[in-house]
FITIMI-796653 format. One record per residue (C-alpha): x, y, z; chain; residue number from 0; residue in one letter. Coordinates in Angstrom, 1 decimal, padded with zeros to 4 digits, always signed. Example, Ala and Ser with C-alpha at 12.3 -4.5 7.8 and 13.67 -1.06 7.14 Angstrom:
REM FITIMI-796653
{atom {+012.3, -004.5, +007.8}, A, 0, A}
{atom {+013.7, -001.1, +007.1}, A, 1, S}
REM end
This chain:
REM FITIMI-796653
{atom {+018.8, +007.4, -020.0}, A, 0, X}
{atom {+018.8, +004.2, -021.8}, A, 1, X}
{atom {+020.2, +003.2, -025.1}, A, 2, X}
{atom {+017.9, +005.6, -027.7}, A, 3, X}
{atom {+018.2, +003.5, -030.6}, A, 4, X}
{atom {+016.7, +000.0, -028.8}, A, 5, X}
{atom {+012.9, +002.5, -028.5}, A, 6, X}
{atom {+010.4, +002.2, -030.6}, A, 7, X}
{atom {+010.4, +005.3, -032.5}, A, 8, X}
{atom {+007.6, +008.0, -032.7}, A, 9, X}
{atom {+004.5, +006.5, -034.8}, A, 10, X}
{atom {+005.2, +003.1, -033.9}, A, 11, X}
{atom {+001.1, +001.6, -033.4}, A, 12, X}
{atom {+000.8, -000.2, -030.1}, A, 13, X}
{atom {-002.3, -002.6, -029.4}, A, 14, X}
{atom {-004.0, +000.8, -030.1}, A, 15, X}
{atom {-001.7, +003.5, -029.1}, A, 16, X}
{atom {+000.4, +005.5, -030.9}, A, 17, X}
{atom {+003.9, +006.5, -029.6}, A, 18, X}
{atom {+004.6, +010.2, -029.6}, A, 19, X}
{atom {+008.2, +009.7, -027.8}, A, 20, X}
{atom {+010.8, +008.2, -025.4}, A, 21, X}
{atom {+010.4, +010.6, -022.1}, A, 22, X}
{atom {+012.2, +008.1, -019.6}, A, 23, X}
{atom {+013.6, +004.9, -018.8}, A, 24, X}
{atom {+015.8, +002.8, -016.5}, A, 25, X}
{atom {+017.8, -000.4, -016.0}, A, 26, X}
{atom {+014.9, -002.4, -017.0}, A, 27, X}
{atom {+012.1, -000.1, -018.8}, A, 28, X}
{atom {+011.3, +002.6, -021.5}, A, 29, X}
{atom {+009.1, +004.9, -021.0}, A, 30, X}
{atom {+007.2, +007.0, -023.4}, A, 31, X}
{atom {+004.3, +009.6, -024.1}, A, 32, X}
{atom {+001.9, +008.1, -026.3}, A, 33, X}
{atom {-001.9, +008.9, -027.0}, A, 34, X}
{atom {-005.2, +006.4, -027.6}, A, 35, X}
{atom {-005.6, +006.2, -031.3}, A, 36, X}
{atom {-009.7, +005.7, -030.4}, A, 37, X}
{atom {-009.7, +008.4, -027.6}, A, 38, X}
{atom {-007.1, +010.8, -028.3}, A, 39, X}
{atom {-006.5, +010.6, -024.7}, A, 40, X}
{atom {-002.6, +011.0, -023.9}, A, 41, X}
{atom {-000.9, +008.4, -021.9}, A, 42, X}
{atom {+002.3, +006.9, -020.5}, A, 43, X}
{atom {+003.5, +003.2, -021.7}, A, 44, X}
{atom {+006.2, +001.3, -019.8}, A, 45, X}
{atom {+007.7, -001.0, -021.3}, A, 46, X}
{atom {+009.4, -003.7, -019.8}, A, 47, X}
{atom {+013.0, -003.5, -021.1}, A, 48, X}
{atom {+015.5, -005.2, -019.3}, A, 49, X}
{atom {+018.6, -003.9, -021.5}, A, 50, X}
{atom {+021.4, -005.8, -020.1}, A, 51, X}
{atom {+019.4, -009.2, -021.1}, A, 52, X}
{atom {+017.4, -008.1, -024.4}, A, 53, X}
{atom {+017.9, -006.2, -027.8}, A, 54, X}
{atom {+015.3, -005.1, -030.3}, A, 55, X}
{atom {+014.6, -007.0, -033.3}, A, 56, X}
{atom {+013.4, -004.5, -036.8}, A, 57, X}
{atom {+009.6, -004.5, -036.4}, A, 58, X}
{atom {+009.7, -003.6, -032.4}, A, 59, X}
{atom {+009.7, -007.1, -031.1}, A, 60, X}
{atom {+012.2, -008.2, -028.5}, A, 61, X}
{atom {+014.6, -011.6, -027.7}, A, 62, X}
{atom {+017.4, -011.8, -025.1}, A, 63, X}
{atom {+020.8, -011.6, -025.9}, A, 64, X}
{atom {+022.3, -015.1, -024.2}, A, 65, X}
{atom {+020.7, -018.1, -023.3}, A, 66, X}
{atom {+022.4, -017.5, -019.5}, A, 67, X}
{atom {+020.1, -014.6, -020.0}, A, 68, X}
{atom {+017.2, -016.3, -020.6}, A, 69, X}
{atom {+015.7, -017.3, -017.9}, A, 70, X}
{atom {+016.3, -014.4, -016.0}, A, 71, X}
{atom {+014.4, -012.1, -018.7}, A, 72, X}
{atom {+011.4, -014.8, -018.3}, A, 73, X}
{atom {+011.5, -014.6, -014.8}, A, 74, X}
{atom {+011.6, -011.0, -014.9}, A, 75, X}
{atom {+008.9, -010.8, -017.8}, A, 76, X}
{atom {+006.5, -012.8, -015.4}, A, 77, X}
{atom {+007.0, -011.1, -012.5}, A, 78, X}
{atom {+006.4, -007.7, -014.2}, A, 79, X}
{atom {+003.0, -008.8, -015.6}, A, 80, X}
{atom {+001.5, -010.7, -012.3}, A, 81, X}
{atom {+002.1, -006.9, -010.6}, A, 82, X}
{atom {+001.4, -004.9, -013.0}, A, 83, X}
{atom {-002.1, -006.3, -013.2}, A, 84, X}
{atom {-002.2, -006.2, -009.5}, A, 85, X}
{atom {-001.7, -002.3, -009.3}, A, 86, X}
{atom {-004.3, -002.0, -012.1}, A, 87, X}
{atom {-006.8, -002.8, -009.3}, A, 88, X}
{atom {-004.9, -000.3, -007.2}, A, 89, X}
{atom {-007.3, +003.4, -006.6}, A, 90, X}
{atom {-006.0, +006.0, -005.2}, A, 91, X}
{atom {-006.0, +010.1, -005.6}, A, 92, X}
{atom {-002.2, +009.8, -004.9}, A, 93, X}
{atom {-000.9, +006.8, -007.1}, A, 94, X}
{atom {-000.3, +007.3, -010.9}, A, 95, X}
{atom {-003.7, +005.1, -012.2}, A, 96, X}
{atom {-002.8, +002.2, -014.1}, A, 97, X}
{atom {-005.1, +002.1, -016.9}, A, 98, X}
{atom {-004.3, -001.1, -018.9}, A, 99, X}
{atom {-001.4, -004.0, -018.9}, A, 100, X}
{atom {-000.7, -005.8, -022.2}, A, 101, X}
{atom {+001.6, -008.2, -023.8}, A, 102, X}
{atom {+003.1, -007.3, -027.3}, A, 103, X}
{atom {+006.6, -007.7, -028.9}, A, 104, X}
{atom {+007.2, -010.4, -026.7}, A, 105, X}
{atom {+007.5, -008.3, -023.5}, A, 106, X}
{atom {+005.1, -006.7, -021.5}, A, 107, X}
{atom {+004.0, -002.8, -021.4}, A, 108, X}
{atom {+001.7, -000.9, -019.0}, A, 109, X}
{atom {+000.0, +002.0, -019.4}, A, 110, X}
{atom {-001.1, +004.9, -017.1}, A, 111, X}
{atom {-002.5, +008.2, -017.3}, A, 112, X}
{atom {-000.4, +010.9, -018.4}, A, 113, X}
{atom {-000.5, +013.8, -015.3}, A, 114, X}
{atom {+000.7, +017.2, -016.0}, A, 115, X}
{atom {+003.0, +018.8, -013.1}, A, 116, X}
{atom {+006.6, +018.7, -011.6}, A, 117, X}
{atom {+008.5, +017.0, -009.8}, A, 118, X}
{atom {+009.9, +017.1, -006.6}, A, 119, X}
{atom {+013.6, +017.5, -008.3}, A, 120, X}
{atom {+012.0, +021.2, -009.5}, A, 121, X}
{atom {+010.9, +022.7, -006.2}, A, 122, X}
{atom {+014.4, +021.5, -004.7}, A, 123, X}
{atom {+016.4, +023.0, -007.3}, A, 124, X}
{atom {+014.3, +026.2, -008.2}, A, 125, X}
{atom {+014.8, +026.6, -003.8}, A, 126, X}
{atom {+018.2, +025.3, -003.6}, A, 127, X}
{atom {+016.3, +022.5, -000.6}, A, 128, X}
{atom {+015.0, +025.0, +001.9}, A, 129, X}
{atom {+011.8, +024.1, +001.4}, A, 130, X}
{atom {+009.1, +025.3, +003.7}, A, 131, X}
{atom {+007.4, +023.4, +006.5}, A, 132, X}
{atom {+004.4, +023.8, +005.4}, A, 133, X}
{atom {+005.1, +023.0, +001.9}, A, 134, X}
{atom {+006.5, +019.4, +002.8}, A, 135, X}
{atom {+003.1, +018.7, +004.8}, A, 136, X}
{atom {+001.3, +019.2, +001.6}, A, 137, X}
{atom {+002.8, +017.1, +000.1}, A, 138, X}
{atom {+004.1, +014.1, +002.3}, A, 139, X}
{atom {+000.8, +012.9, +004.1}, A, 140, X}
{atom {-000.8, +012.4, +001.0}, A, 141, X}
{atom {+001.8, +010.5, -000.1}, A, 142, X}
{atom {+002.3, +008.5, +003.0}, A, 143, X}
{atom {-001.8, +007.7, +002.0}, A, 144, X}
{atom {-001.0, +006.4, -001.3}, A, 145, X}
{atom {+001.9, +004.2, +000.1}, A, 146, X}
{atom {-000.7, +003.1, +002.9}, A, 147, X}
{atom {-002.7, +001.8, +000.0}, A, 148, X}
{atom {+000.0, +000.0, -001.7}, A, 149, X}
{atom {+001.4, -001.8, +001.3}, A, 150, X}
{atom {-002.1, -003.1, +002.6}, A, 151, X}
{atom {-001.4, -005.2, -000.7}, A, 152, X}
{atom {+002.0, -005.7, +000.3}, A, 153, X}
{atom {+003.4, -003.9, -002.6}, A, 154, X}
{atom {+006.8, -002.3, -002.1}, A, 155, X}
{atom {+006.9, +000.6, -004.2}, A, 156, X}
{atom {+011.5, +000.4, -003.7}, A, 157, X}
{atom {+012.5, +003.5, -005.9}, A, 158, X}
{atom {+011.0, +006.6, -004.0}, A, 159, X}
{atom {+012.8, +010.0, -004.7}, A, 160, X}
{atom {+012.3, +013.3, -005.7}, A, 161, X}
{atom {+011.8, +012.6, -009.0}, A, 162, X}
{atom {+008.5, +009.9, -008.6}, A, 163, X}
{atom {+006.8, +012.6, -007.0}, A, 164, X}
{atom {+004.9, +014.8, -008.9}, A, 165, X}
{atom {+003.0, +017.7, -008.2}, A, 166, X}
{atom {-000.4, +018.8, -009.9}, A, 167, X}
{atom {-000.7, +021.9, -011.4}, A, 168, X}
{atom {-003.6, +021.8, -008.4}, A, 169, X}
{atom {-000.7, +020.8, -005.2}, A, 170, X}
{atom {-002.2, +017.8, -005.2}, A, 171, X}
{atom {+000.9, +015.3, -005.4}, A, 172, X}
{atom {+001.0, +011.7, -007.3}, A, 173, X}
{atom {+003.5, +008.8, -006.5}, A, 174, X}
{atom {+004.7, +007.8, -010.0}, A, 175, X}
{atom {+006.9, +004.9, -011.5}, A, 176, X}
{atom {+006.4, +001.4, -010.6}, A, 177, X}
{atom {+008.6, -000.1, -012.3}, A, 178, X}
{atom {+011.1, -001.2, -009.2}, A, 179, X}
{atom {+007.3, -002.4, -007.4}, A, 180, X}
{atom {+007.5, -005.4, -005.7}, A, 181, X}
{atom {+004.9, -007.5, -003.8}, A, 182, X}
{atom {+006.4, -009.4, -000.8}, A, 183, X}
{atom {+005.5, -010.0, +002.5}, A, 184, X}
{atom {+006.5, -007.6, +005.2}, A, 185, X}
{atom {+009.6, -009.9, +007.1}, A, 186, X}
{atom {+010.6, -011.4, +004.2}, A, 187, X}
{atom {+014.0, -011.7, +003.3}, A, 188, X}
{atom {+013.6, -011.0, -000.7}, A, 189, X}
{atom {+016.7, -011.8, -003.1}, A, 190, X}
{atom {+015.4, -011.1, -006.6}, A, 191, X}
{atom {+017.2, -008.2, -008.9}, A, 192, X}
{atom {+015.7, -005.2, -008.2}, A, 193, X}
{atom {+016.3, -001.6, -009.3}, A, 194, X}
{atom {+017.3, +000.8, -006.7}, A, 195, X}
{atom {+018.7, +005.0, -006.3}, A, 196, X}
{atom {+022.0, +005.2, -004.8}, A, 197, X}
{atom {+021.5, +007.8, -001.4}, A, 198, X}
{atom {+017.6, +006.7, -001.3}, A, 199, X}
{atom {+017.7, +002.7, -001.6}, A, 200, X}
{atom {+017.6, +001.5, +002.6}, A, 201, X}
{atom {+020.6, -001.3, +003.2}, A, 202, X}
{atom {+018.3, -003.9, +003.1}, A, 203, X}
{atom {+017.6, -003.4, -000.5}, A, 204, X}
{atom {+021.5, -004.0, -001.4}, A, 205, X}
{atom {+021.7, -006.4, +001.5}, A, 206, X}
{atom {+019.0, -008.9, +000.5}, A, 207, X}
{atom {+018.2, -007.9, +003.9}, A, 208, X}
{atom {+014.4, -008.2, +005.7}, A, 209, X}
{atom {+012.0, -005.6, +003.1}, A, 210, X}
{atom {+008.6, -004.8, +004.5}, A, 211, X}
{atom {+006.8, -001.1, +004.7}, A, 212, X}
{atom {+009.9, +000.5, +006.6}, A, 213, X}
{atom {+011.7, +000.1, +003.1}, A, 214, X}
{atom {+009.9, +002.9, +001.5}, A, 215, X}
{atom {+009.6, +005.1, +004.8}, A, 216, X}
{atom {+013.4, +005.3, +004.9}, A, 217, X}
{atom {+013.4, +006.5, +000.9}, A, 218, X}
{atom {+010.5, +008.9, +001.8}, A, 219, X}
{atom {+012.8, +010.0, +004.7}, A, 220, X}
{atom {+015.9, +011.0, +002.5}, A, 221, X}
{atom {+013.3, +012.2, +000.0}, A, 222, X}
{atom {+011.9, +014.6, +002.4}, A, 223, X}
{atom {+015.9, +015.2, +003.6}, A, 224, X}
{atom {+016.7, +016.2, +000.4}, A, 225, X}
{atom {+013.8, +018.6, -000.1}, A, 226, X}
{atom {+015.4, +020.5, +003.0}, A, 227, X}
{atom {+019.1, +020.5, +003.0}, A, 228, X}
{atom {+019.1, +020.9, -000.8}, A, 229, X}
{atom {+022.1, +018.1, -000.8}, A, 230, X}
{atom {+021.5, +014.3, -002.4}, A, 231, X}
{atom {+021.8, +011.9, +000.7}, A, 232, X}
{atom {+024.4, +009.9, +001.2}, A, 233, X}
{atom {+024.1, +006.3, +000.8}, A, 234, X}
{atom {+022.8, +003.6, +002.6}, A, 235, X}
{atom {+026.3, +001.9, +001.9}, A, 236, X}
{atom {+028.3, +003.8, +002.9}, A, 237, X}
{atom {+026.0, +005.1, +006.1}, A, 238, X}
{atom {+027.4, +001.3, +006.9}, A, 239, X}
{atom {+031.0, +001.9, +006.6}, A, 240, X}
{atom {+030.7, +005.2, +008.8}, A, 241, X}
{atom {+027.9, +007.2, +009.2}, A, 242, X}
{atom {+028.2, +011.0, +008.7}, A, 243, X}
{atom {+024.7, +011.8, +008.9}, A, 244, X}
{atom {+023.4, +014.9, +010.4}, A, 245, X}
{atom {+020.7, +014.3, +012.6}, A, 246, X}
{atom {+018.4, +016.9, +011.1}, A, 247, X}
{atom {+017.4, +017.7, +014.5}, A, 248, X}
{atom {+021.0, +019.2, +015.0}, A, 249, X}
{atom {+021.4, +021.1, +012.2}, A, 250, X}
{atom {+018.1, +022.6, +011.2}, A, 251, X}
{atom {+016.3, +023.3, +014.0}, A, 252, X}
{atom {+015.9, +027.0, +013.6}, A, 253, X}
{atom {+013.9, +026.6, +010.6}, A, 254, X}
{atom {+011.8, +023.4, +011.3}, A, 255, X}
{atom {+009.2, +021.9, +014.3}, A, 256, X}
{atom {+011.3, +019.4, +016.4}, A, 257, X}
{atom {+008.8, +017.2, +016.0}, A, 258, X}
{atom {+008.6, +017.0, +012.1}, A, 259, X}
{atom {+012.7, +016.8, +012.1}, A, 260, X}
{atom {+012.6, +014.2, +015.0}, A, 261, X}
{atom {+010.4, +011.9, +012.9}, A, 262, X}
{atom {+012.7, +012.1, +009.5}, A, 263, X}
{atom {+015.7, +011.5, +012.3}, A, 264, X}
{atom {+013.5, +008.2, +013.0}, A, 265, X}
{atom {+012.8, +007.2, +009.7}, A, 266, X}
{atom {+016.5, +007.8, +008.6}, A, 267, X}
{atom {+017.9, +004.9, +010.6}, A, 268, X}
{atom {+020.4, +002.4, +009.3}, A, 269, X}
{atom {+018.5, -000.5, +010.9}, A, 270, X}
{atom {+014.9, -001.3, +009.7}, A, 271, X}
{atom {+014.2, -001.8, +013.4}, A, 272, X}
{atom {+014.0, +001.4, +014.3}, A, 273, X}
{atom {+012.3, +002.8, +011.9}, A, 274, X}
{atom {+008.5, +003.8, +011.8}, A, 275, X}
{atom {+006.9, +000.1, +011.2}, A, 276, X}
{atom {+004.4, +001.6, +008.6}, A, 277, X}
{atom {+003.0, +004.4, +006.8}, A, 278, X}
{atom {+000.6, +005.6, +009.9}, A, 279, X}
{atom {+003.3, +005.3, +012.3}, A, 280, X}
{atom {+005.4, +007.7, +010.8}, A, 281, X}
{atom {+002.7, +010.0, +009.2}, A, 282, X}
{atom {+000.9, +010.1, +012.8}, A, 283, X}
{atom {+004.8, +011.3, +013.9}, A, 284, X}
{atom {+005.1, +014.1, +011.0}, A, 285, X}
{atom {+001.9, +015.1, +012.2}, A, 286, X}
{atom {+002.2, +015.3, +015.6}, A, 287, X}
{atom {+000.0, +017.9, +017.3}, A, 288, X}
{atom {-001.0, +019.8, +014.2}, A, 289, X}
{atom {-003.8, +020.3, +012.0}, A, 290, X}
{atom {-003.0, +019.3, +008.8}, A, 291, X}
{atom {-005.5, +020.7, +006.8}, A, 292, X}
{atom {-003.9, +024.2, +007.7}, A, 293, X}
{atom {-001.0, +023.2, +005.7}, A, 294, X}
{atom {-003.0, +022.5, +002.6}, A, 295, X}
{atom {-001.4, +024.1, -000.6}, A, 296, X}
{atom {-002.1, +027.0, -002.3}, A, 297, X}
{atom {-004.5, +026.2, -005.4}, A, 298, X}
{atom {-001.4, +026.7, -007.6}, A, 299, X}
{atom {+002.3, +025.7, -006.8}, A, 300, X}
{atom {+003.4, +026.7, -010.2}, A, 301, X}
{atom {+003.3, +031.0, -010.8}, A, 302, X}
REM end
């Protein structure tokens, strides 16, 4: 969690929203529950916080620290905006809606709709990983839909993990968090700063290397990893230096289909090559030879 004392504290009035508090937050962002002073509807607000380059000023508004600093905060500010009124656009039953996009304080803050649930970090703990077949496709080819969606926009959504995946009080999940989204074209070789999960981030993502739709399939992979040994993957990095991975296929096959642990194996590899190319690719391998809709979840997952 981010420095406490640089949010804006509870009350604080918002182009119309009030904030109720600071829920969240990374390298570059606070994030808080707030409600629609209008509505009454509860939301979430992001704000664009970069807190290595800005402080707060009394009265909420924000300048960066250095003039090296500067232009990198501008940079950062503008880049922020451009996609965050792109994913407004975005629909989908599986992607956190973005409802509104503003500029105030001298930064930029979006909002979305506040979802009840849990996230995936819940399930793995209350189940110590473990958990079932079934249960994972519930959960993962609906995702896999919403980051279909994303990346026919070429949006990368770059910060998949347990904790961006929530699940409904219905099953139903929801990809959350975009504040690591980039938009770049699939090949490209991208080089700006970029916010990334140690044991989830691919080595292209450290590397500067070649990003495209393969990027998030490898973070869904360790995602899904994670959800059945229990155990935080190991690093992309260090993959690099020497990789002690377990093909899953080796060491879980009791419990699991070959064929749902051969295409996490696939999606797991070091080198973007040989990974699924897309979202279909490796949901049309998770799903090999089953009916899906059998593996829908129970109306409730929480008891």
């Amino acid at each position: 969690m981010p420095d406490r004392e640089q949010a804006l504290s509870r009350g604080y009035i918002l182009d119309g929203y009030r904030i109720e508090r600071l829920i969240g937050g990374g390298g570059f962002s606070f994030v808080y529950l707030a409600y629609h002073i209008r509505t009454k509807v509860k939301v979430v607000i992001k704000e664009y916080f970069p807190h290595e380059l800005v402080r707060r000023m009394p009265g909420g508004r924000i300048y960066p620290v250095s003039e090296d600093g500067k232009s990198s905060f501008q940079a950062g500010l503008k880049r922020f905006f451009a996609e965050g009124m792109a994913l407004s656009k975005l629909k989908h039953p599986n992607i956190v809606n973005v409802s509104n996009f503003f500029r105030a304080n001298d930064t930029v803050f979006m909002v979305m709709d506040f979802e009840q649930g849990r996230d995936l970090r819940w399930f793995i703990k209350r189940s110590r990983g473990r958990l079932s077949e079934k249960f994972l496709l519930s959960v993962f080819p609906p995702v896999l839909g919403g980051l279909k969606e994303l990346h026919t926009y070429d949006f990368l959504h770059l910060d998949i993990k347990p904790a961006n995946i929530l699940l409904r009080a219905s099953g139903t999940p929801l990809l959350l968090d975009f504040g690591a989204v980039q938009q770049i074209k699939p090949g490209t070789r991208y080089k700006g700063v970029q916010t990334l999960t140690h044991g989830f981030a691919p080595p292209e993502q450290y590397e500067s290397g070649i990003m495209g739709p393969w990027s998030d399939i490898y973070s869904l992979s360790m995602t899904m990893r994670f959800c059945i040994t229990g155990k935080a993957p190991i690093p992309s990095t260090e993959r690099l230096q020497r990789d002690n991975l377990v093909p899953l296929c080796k060491s879980h096959s009791r419990k699991y289909s070959k064929e749902l642990l051969q295409a996490i194996d696939w999606a797991s590899e070091l080198d973007h090559e040989r990974r699924p190319p897309n979202a279909d690719a490796f949901l049309d391998a998770l799903t090999s030879g089953r009916n899906t809709a059998e593996a829908e979840p129970p109306r409730r997952w929480f008891g």
